[in-house]
N, CA, C and O atoms as CSV, one atom per row, in Angstrom:
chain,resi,resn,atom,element,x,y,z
A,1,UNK,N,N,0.825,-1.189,0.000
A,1,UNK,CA,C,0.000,0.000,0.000
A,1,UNK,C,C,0.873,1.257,0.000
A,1,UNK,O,O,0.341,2.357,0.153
A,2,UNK,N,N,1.972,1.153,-0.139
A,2,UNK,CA,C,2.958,2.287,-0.525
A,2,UNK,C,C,3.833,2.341,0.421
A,2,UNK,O,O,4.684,3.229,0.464
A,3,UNK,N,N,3.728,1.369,1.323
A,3,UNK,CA,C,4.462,1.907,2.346
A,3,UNK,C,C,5.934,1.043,2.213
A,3,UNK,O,O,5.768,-0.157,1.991
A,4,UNK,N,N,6.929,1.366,2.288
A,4,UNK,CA,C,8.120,0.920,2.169
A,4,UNK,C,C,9.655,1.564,1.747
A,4,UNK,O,O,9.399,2.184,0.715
A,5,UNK,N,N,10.228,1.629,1.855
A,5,UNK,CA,C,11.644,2.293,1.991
A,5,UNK,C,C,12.645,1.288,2.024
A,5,UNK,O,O,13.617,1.771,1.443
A,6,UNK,N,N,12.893,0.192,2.387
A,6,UNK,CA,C,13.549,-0.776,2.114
A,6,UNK,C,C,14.664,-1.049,1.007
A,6,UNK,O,O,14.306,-0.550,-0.059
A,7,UNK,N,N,15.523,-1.489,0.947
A,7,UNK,CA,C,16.441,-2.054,-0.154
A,7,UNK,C,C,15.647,-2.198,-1.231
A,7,UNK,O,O,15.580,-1.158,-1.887
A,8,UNK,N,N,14.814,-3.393,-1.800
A,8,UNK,CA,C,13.650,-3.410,-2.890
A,8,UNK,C,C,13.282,-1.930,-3.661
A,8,UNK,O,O,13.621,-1.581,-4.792
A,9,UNK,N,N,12.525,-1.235,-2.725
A,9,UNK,CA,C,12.188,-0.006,-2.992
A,9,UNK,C,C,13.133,1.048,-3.035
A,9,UNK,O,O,12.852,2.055,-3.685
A,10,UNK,N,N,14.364,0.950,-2.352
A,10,UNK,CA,C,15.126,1.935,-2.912
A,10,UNK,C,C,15.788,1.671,-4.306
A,10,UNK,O,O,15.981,2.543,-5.153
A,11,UNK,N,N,16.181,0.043,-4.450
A,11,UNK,CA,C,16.919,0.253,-6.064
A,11,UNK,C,C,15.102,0.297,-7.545
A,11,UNK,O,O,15.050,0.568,-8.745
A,12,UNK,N,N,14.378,0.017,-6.861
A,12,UNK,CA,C,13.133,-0.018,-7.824
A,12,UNK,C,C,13.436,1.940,-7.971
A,12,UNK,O,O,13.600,2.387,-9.106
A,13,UNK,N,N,13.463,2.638,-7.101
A,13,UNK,CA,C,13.542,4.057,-6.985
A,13,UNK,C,C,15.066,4.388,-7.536
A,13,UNK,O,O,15.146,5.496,-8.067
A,14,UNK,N,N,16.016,3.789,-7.510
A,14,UNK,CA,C,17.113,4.158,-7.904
A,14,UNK,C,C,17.580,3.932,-9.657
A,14,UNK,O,O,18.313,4.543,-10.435
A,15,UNK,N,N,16.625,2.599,-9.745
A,15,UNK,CA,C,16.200,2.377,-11.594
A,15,UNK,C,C,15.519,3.399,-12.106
A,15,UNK,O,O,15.893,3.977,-13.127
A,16,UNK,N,N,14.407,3.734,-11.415
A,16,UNK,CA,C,13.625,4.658,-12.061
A,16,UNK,C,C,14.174,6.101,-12.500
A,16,UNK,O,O,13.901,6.625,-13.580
A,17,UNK,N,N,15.182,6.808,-11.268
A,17,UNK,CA,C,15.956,7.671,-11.741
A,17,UNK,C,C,17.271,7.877,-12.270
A,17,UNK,O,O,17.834,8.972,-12.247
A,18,UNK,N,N,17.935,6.463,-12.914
A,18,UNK,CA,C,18.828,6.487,-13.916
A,18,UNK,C,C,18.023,6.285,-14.979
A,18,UNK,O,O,18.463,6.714,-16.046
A,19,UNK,N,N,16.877,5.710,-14.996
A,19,UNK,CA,C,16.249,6.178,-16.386
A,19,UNK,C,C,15.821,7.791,-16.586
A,19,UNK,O,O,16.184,8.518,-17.511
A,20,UNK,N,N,14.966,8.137,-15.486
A,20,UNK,CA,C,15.534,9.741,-15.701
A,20,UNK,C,C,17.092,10.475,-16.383
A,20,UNK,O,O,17.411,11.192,-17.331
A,21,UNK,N,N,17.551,9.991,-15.586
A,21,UNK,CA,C,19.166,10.558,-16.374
A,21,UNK,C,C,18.921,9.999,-17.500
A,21,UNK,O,O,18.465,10.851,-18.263
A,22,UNK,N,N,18.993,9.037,-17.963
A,22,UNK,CA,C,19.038,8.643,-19.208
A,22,UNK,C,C,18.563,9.477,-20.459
A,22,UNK,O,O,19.162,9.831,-21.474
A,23,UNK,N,N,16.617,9.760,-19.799
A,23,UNK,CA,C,16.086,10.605,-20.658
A,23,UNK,C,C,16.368,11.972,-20.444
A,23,UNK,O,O,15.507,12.772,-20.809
A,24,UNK,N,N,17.507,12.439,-19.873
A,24,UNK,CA,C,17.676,13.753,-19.363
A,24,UNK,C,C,16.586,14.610,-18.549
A,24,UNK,O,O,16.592,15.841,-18.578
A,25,UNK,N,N,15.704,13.901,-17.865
A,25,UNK,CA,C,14.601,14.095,-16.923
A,25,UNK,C,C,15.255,14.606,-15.669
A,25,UNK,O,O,14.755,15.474,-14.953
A,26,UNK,N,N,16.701,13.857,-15.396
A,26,UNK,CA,C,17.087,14.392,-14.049
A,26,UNK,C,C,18.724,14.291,-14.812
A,26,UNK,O,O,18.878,13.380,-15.626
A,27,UNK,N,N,19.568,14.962,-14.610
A,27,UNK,CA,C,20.931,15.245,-14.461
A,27,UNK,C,C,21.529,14.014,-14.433
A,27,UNK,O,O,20.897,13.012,-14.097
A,28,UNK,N,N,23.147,13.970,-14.877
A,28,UNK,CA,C,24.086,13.025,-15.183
A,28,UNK,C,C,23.874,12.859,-13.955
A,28,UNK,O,O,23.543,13.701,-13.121
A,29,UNK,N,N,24.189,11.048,-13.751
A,29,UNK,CA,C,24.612,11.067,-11.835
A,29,UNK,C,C,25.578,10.179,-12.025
A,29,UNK,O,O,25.665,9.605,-13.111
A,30,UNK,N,N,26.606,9.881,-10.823
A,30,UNK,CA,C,27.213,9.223,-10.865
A,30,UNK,C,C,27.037,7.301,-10.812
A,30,UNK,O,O,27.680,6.266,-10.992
A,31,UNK,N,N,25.909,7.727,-10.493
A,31,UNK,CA,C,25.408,6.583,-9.909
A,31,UNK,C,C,24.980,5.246,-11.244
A,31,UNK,O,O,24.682,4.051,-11.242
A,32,UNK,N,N,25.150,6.180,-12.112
A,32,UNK,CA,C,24.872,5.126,-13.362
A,32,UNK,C,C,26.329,4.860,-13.678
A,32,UNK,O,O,26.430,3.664,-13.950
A,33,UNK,N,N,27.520,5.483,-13.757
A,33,UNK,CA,C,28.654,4.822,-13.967
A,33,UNK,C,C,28.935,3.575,-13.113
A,33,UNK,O,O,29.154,2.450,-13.565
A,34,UNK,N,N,28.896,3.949,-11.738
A,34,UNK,CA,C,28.677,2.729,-10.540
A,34,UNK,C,C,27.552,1.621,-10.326
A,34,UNK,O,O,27.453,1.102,-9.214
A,35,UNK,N,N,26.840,1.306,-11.194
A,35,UNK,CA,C,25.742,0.200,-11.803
A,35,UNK,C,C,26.667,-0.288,-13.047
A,35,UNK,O,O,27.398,-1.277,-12.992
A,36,UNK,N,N,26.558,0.354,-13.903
A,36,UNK,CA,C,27.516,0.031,-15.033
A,36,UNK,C,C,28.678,-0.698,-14.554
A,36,UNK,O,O,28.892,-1.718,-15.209
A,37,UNK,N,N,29.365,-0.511,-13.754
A,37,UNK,CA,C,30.425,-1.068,-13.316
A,37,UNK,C,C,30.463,-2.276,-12.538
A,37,UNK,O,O,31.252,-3.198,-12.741
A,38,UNK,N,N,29.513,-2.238,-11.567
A,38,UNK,CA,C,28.742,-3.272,-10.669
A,38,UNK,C,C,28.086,-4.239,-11.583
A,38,UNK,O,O,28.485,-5.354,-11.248
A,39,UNK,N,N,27.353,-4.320,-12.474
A,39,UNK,CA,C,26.733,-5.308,-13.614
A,39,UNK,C,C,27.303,-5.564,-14.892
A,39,UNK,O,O,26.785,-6.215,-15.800
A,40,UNK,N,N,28.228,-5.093,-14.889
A,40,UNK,CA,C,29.144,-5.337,-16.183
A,40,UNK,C,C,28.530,-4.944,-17.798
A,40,UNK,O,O,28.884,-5.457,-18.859
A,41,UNK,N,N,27.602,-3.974,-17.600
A,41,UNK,CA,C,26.874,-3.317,-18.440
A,41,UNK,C,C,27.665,-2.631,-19.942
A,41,UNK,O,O,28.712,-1.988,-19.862
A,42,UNK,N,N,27.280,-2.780,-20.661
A,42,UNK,CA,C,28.013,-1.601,-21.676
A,42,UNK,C,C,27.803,-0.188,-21.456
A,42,UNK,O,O,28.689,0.654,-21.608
A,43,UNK,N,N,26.913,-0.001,-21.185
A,43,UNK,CA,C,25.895,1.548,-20.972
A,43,UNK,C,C,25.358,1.661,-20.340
A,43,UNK,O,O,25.073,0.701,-19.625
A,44,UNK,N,N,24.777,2.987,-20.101
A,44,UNK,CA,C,23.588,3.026,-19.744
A,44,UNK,C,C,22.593,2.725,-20.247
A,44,UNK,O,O,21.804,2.051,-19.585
A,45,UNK,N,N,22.324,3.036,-21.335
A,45,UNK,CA,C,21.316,2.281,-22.031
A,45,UNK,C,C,21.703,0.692,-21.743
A,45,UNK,O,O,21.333,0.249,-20.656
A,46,UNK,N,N,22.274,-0.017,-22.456
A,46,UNK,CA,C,22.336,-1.102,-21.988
A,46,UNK,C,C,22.224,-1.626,-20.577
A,46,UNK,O,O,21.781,-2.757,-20.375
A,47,UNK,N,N,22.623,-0.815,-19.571
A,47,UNK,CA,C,21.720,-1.178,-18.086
A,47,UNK,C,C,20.338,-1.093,-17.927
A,47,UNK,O,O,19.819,-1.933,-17.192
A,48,UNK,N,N,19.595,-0.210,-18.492
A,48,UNK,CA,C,18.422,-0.057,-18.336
A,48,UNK,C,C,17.609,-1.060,-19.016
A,48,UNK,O,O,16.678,-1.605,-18.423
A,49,UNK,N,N,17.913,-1.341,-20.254
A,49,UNK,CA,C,17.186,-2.473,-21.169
A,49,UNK,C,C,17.833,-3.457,-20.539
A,49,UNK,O,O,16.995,-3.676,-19.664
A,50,UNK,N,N,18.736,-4.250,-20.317
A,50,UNK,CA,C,18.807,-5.228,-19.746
A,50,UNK,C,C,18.234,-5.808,-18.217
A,50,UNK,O,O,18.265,-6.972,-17.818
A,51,UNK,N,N,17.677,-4.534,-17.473
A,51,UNK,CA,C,16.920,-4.785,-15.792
A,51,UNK,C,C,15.773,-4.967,-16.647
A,51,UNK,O,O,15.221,-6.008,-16.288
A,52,UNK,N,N,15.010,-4.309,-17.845
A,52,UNK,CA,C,13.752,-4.194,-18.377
A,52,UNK,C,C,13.554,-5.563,-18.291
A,52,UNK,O,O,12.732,-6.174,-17.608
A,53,UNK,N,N,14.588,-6.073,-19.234
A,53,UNK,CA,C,13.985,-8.132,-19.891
A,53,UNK,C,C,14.413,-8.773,-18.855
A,53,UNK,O,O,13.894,-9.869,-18.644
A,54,UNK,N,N,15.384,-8.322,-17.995
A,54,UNK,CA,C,15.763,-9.393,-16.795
A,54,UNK,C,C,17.681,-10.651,-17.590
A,54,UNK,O,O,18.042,-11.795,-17.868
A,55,UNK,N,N,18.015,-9.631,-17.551
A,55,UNK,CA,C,19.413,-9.488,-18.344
A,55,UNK,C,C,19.976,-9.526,-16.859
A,55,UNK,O,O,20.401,-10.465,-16.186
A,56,UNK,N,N,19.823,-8.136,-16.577
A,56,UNK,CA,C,20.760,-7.668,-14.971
A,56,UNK,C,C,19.700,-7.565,-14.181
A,56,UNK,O,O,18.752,-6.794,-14.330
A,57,UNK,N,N,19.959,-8.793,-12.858
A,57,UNK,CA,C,19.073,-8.995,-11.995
A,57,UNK,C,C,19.709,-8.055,-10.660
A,57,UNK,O,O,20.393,-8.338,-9.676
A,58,UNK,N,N,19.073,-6.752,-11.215
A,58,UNK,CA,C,19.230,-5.663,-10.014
A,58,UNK,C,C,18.194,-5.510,-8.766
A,58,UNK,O,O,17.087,-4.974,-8.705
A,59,UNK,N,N,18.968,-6.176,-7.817
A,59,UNK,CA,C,18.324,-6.183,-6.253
A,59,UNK,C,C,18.541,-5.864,-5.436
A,59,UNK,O,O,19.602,-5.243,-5.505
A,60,UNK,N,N,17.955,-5.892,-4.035
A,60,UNK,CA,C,18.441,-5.123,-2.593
A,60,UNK,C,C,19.762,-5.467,-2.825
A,60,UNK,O,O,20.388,-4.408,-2.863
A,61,UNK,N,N,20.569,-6.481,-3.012
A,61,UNK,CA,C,22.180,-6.570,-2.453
A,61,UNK,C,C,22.663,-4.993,-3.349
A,61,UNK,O,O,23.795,-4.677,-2.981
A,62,UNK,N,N,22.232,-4.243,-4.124
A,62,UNK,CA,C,22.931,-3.298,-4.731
A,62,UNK,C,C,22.635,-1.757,-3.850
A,62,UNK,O,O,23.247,-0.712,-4.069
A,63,UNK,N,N,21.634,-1.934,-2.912
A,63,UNK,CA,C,21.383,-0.640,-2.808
A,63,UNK,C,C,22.484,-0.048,-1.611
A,63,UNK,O,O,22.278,1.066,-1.128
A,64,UNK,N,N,23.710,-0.908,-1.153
A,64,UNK,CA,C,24.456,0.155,-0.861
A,64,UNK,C,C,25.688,0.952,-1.574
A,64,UNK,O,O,26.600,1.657,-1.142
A,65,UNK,N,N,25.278,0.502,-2.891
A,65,UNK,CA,C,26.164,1.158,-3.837
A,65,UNK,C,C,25.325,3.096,-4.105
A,65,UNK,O,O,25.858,4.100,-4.577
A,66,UNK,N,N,23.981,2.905,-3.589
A,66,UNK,CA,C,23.310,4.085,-3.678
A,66,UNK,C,C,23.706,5.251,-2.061
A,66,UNK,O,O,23.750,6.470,-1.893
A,67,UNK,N,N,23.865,4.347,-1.395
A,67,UNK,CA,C,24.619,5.271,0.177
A,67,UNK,C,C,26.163,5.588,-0.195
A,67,UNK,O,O,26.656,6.675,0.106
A,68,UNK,N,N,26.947,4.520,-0.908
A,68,UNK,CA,C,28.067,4.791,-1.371
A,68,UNK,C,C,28.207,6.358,-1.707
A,68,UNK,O,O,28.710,7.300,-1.094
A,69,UNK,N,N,27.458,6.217,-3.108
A,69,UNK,CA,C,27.261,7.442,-4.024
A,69,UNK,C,C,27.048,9.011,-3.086
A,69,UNK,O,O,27.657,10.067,-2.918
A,70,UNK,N,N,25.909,8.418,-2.690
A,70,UNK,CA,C,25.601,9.251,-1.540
A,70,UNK,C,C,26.447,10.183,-1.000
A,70,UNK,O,O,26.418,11.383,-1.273
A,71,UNK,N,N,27.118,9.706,-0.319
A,71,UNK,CA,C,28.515,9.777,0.879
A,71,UNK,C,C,29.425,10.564,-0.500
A,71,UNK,O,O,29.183,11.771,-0.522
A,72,UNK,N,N,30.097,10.250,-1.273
A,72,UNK,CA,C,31.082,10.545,-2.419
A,72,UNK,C,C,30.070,12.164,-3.169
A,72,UNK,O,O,30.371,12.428,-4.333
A,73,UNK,N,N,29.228,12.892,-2.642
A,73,UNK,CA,C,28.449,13.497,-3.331
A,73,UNK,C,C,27.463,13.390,-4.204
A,73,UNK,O,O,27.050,14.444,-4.687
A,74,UNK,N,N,26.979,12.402,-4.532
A,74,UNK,CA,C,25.992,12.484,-5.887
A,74,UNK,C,C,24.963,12.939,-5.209
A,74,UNK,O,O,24.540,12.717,-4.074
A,75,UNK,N,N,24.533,13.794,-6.316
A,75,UNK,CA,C,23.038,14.728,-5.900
A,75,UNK,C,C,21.909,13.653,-6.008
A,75,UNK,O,O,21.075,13.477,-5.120
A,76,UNK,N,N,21.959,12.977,-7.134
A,76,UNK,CA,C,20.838,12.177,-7.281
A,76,UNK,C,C,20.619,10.609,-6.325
A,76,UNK,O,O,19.634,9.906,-6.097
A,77,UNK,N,N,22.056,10.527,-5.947
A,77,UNK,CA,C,21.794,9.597,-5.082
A,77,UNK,C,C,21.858,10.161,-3.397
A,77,UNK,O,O,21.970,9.374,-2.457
A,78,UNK,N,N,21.799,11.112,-3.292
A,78,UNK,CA,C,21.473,11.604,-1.815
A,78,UNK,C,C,19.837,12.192,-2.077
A,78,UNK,O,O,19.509,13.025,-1.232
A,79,UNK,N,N,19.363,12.051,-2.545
A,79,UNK,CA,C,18.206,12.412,-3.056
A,79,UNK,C,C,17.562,11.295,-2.801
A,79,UNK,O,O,16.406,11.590,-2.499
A,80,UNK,N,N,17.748,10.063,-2.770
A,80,UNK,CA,C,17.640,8.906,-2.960
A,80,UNK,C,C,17.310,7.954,-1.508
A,80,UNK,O,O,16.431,7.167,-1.158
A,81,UNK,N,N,19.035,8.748,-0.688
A,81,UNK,CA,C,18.533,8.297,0.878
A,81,UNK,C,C,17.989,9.631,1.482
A,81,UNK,O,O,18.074,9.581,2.709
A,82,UNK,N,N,17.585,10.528,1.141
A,82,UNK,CA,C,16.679,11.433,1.560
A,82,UNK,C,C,15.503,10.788,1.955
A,82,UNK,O,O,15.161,10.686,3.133
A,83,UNK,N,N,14.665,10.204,0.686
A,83,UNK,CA,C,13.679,9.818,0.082
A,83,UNK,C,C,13.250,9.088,0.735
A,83,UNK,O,O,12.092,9.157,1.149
A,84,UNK,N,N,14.274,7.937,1.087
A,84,UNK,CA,C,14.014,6.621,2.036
A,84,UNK,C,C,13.958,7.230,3.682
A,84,UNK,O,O,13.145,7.185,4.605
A,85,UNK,N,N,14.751,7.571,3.548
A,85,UNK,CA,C,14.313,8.384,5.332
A,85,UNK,C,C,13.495,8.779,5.748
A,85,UNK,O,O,12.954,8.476,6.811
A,86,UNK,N,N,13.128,9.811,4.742
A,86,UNK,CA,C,11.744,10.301,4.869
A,86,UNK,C,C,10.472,9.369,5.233
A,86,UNK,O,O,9.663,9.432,6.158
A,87,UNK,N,N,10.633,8.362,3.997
A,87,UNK,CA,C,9.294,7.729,4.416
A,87,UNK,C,C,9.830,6.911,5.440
A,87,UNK,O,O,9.510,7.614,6.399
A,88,UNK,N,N,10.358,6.031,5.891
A,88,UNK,CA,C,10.953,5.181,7.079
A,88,UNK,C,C,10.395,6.153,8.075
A,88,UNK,O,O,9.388,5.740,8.650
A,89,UNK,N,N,10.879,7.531,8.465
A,89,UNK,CA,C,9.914,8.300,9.303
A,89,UNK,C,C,8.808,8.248,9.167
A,89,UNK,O,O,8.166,7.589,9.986
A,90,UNK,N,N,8.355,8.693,8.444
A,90,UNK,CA,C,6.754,8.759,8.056
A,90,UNK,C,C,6.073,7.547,8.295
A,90,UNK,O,O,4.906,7.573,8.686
A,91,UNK,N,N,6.691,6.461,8.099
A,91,UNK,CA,C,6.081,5.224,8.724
A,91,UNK,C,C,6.365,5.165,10.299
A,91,UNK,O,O,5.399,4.907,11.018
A,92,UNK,N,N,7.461,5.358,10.819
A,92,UNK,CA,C,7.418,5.324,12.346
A,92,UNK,C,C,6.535,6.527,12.726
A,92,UNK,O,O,5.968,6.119,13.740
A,93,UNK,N,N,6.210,7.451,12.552
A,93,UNK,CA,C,5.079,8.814,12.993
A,93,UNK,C,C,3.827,7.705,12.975
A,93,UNK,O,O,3.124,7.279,13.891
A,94,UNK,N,N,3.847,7.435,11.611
A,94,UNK,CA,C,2.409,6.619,11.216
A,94,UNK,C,C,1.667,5.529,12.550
A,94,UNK,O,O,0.458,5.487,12.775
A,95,UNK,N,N,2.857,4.618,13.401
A,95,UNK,CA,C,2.790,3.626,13.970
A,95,UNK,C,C,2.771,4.057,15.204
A,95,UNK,O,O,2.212,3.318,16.015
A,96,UNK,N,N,3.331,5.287,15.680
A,96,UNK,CA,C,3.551,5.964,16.626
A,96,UNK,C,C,1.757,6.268,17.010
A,96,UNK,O,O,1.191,5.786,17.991
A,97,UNK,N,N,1.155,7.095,16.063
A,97,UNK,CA,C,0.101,7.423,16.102
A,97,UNK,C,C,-0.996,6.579,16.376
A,97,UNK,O,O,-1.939,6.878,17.109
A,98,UNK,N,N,-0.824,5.338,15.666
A,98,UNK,CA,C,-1.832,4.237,15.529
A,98,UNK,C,C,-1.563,3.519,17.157
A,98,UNK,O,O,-2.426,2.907,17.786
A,99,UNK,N,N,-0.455,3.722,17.517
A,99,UNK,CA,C,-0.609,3.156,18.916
A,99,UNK,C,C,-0.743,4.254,19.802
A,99,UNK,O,O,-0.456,4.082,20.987
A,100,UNK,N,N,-1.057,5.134,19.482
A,100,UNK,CA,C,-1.287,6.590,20.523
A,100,UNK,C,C,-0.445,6.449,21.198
A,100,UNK,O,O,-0.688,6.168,22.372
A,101,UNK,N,N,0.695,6.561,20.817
A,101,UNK,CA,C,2.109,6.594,21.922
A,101,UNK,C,C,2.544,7.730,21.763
A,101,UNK,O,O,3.767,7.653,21.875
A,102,UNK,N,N,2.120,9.155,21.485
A,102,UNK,CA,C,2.386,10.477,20.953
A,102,UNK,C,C,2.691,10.704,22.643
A,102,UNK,O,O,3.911,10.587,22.761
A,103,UNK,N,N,2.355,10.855,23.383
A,103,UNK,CA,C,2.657,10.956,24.776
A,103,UNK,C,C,3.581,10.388,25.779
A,103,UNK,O,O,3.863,10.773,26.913
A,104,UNK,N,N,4.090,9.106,24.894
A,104,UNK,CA,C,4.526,7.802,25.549
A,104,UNK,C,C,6.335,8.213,25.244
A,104,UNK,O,O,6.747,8.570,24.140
A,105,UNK,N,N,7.098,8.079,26.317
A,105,UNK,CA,C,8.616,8.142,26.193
A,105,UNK,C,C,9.024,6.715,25.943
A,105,UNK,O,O,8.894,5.783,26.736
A,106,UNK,N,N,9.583,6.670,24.622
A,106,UNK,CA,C,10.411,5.084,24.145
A,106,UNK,C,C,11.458,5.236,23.035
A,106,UNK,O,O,11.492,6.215,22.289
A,107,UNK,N,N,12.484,3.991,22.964
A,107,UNK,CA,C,13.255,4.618,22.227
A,107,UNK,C,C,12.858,3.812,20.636
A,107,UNK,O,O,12.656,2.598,20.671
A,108,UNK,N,N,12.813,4.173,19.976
A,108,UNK,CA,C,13.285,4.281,18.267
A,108,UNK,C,C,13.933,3.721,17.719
A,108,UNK,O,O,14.748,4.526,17.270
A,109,UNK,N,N,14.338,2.107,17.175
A,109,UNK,CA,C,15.900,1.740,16.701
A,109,UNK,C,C,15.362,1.182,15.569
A,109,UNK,O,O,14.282,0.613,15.412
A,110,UNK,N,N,16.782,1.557,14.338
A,110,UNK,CA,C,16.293,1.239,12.940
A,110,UNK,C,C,16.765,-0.141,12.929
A,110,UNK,O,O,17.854,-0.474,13.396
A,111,UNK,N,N,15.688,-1.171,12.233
A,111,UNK,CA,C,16.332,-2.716,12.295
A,111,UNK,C,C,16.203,-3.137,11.257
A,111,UNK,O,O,15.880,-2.216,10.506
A,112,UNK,N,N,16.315,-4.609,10.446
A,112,UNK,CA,C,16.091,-4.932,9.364
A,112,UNK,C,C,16.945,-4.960,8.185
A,112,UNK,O,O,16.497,-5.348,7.106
């Protein structure tokens, strides 16, 4: 139901915006040289059509090549663990609420 931030959902989110770069929708990132490199890709194009047919089986084990990026500057991949944080919060607010613990002192630890 939308809810997720996870490895899965971050490289499903991290495909989606090297196809942006691709179509010049979002800016060069580095982050497509470092896929390319990681999958033994010719291109970018050729990374993208090959996750399409299931060529390069891009999965959670890749998404800390997107914190990598991150960390090294890429705009589009700090954009990326922005994104995921965000909602990871937004789901703990969410759960917070549903147990009316808005009042309640406890601690918070990210697991998984």
């Amino acid at each position: 139901m939308g809810e997720g931030a996870g490895g899965t959902e971050l490289i499903y989110r991290t495909m989606q915006y090297l196809g942006y770069s691709w179509t010049k929708r979002l800016p060069p990132t580095d982050l497509s040289d470092a896929y390319i490199k990681h999958y033994n890709a010719k291109s970018l194009e050729d990374l993208i059509e090959g996750y399409t047919i299931g060529k390069y089986h891009i999965a959670a084990e890749a998404a800390p090549i997107v914190f990598r990026m991150a960390d090294q500057g890429d705009k589009v991949a700090q954009s990326l663990v922005q994104w995921a944080g965000t909602e990871l919060g937004e789901m703990a607010n969410a759960v917070i609420r549903q147990l009316d613990f808005q009042d309640v002192e406890f601690e918070v630890a990210l697991i998984g």
